[in-house]
N, C-alpha and C positions, 0 to 999 in steps of 0.2 A: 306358136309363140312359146319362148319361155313361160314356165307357170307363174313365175314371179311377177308375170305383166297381169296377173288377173285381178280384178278388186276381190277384197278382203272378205266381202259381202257372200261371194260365191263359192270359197276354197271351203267353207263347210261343206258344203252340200258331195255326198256319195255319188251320185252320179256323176260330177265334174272330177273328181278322183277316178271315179271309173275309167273315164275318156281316155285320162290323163297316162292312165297305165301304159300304153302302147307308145306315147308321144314324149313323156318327161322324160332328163337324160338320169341314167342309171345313178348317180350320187343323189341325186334330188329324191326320185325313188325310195333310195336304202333311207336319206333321212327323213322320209315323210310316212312310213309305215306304221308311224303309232299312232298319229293324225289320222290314216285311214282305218285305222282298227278302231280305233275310237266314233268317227261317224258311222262308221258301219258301213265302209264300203270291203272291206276287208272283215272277214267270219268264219268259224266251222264251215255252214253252211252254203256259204258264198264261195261257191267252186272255181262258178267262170273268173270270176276276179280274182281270186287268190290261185287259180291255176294259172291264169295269165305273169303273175307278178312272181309267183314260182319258177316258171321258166325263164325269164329275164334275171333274176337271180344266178341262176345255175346255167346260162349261157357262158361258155368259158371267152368264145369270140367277143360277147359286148363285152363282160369284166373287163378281158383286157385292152380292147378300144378304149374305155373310160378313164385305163390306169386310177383307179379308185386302191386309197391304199389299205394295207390293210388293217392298221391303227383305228382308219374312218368305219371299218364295217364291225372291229371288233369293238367299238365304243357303240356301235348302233345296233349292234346284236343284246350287247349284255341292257341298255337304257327297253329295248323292245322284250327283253322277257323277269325285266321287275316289272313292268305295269306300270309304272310311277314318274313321273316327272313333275321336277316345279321350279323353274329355273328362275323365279324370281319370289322371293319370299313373302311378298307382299300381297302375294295373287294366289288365290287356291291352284292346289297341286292337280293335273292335269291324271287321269288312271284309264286302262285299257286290259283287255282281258286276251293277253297273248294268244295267235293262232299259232297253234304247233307245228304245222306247215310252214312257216312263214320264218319261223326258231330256225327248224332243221334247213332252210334254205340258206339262209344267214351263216351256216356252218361250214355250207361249200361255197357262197362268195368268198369267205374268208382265206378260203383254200387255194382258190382262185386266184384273188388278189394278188399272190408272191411271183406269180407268173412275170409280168414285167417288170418286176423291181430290179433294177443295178443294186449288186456288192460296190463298197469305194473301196474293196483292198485294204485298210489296215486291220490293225491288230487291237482287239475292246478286251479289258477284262470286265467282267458284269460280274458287280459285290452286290448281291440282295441280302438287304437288311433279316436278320431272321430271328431279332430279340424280342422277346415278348411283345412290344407294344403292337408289335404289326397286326399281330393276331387282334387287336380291340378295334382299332377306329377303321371306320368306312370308307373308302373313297368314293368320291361324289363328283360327277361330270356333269355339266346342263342340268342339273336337277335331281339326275337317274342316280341311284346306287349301283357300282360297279363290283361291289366287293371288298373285302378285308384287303390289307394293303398288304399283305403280303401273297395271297392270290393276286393282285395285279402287278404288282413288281415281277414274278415270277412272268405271268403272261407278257411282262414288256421285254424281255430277257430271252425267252422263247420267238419271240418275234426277232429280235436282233439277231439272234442266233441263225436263225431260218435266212433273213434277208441277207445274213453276209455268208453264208454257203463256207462255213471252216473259218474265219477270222476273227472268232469268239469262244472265250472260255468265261461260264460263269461260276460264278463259287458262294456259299451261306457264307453271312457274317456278323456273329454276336460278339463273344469274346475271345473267339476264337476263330481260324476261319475251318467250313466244312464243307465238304462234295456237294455239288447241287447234280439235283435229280433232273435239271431242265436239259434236255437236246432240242434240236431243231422242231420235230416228229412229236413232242409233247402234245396230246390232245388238251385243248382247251376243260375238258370238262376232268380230268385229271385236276385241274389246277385249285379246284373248288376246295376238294377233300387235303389238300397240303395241308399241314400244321407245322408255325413257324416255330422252332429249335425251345424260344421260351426263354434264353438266356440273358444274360445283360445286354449293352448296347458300347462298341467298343469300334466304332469305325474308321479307326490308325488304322486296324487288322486288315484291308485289302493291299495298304501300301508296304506294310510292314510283310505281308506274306510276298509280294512282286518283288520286294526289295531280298529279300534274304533268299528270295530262289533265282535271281539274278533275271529274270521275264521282262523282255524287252515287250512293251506294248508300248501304244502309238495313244491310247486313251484309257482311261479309268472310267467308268460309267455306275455310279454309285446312286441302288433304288431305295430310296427309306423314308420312315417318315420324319426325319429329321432331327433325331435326337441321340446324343452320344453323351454318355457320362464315365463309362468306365476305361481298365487301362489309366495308362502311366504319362499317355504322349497323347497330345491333340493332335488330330487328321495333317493339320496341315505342315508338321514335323517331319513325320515319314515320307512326306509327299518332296517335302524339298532335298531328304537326304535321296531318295530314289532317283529325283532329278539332276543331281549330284554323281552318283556313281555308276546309274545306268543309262534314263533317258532323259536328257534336260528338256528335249520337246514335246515331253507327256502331258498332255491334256486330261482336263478332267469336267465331267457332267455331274454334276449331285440333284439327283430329282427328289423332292420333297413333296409326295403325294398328299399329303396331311398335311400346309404349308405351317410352320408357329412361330413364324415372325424372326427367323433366325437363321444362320447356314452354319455348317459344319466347315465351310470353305471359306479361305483369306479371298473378301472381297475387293482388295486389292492385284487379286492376280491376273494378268490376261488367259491365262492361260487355265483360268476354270469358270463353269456355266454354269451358273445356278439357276433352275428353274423350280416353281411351286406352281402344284395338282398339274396334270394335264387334258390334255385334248389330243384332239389329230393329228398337229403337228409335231407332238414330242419325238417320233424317231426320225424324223428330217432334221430335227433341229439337232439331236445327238449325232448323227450322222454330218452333218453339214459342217459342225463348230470342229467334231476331229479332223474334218477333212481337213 
C-alpha cells in the first residue's frame, strides 16, 4: 500500500521506514530522506539501509520510470544537506545530521532526472538578477534554506538550459547586462562559490539588451529578487517597445525568489507571469506559460 495509507502513529518508527525502502515509490522516497535520517533508519552506520536507498537512487531505469523531475530532487538535495527544516513557524524546527552517502546519491538522481525531460522548442532568454542584493537574502523552500538567491537563480537558469538542449541563452544583469558563466554541464557545487556582480539593480537591461540586438525570443525569463531602482526606463517600457519592433508575442516569467509584496511586471498584461519563491513546479510553469 501507499505509505500515506499508514497512521501517523507508525511512520516514526525506523523499522517501518526500513520496510518501506524497497516498496515506496521513488518521489516519496527522495522526499522522505530527512524523516528517515532523523529516526535513524538512515546513518554512517546503517549500511544495509542506506546501501539499499543508495541504489534506488542511482538506478537510471527507476528515475526514469518515475519521471521525477529534476527541480523536485534539486529542492530535496539542497533541504537534506542544511539539516534544517521548519516549515511552519509556529512548531520547532525539525534537524538531522546529513549521510554523505545519501548527499552524493542525490547528485546523480539529479543527473538522471534530465533523462526524460521534453525540450518545447522555443527560444528563453534567462536574465539573472546579479545586483548586490542577491548576494544577502536566503531563499527558503518548506522550511529548508536553499542558498543566496543568486546561487539559486543561477541553478534555475542551468536547469533550463540543460532541459531545453540549445533554446537558451542566459545573461547577468545589474546595470548593465554581462556573460553569464552558466552552460547546460554547470556543476551544481560550482554554483555555491558564484559572487553576484555587486552592482545596482536596473532590470529594463534584459529587454533593452534583446531590443537593440534585434534577438528574436519567444520568452524573457527574469530570476531576481524583486527589486529594481536604477536606469532611466522601468522594465515594463522596454518590454512594450521590444514587442513593437521585434516580437509582439514575447512573453515573459519574473520569478521573485525573496517575494516583497511587489512585481517589476505590468499586472495587467497577459502576457507576463509573476510568480514569488518557489517549489517544484517553477520550471513546468515557465515552461508551460511560454508554450
Amino acid at each position: 500500500m501507499p505509505w500515506e495509507f499508514l497512521p501517523s502513529a507508525v511512520t516514526g518508527d525506523p523499522a517501518v521506514w526500513d520496510a518501506l525502502i524497497a516498496t515506496a515509490g521513488l518521489t516519496a522516497l527522495v522526499r522522505n530522506l530527512a524523516r528517515m535520517t532523523r529516526i535513524g533508519t538512515l546513518g554512517p552506520f546503517s549500511t544495509g539501509a542506506t546501501g539499499r536507498v543508495v541504489g534506488r537512487l542511482t538506478n537510471g531505469q527507476a528515475v526514469a520510470k518515475a519521471r521525477i523531475h529534476p527541480m523536485d530532487v534539486y529542492l530535496a538535495m539542497k533541504a537534506y544537506r542544511s539539516g534544517f527544516s521548519r516549515p511552519d513557524p509556529r512548531k520547532p524546527a525539525q534537524t538531522w545530521e546529513p549521510v554523505a552517502a545519501i548527499s552524493d546519491a542525490l547528485e546523480t538522481t539529479y543527473d538522471l532526472s534530465f533523462g526524460p525531460a521534453e525540450p518545447i522548442g522555443k527560444r528563453l532568454l534567462v536574465a539573472v538578477d546579479s545586483s548586490g542584493s542577491m548576494s544577502w537574502g536566503t531563499v527558503v523552500s518548506n522550511g529548508s534554506p536553499l542558498g543566496k538567491a543568486y546561487e539559486v537563480a543561477n541553478t534555475v537558469a542551468v536547469m533550463l538550459a540543460r532541459l531545453e538542449r540549445g533554446g537558451v541563452h542566459v545573461i547577468d544583469a545589474d546595470t548593465a547586462v554581462h556573460r553569464s558563466k552558466v552552460t547546460p554541464r554547470t556543476n551544481l557545487r560550482e554554483l555555491a562559490a558564484w559572487r553576484a556582480s555587486g552592482g545596482g539593480t536596473d532590470l529594463a537591461q534584459p529587454f533593452t539588451w534583446a531590443l537593440k540586438r534585434r534577438h528574436v525570443v519567444d520568452g524573457f525569463v527574469v530570476l531576481t529578487d524583486n527589486e529594481t531602482w536604477a536606469g532611466r526606463s522601468h522594465p515594463v517600457q522596454p518590454l512594450q517597445a521590444y514587442r513593437r519592433s521585434v516580437n509582439p508575442a514575447a512573453r515573459v516569467v519574473v520569478v521573485s525568489m525573496t517575494a516583497a509584496g511587489y512585481s517589476i511586471a505590468d499586472h495587467d498584461d497577459p502576457g507576463v507571469l509573476n510568480v514569488a519563491g518557489l517549489d517544484g513546479a517553477l520550471p513546468k510553469l515557465i515552461t508551460g506559460f511560454i508554450r
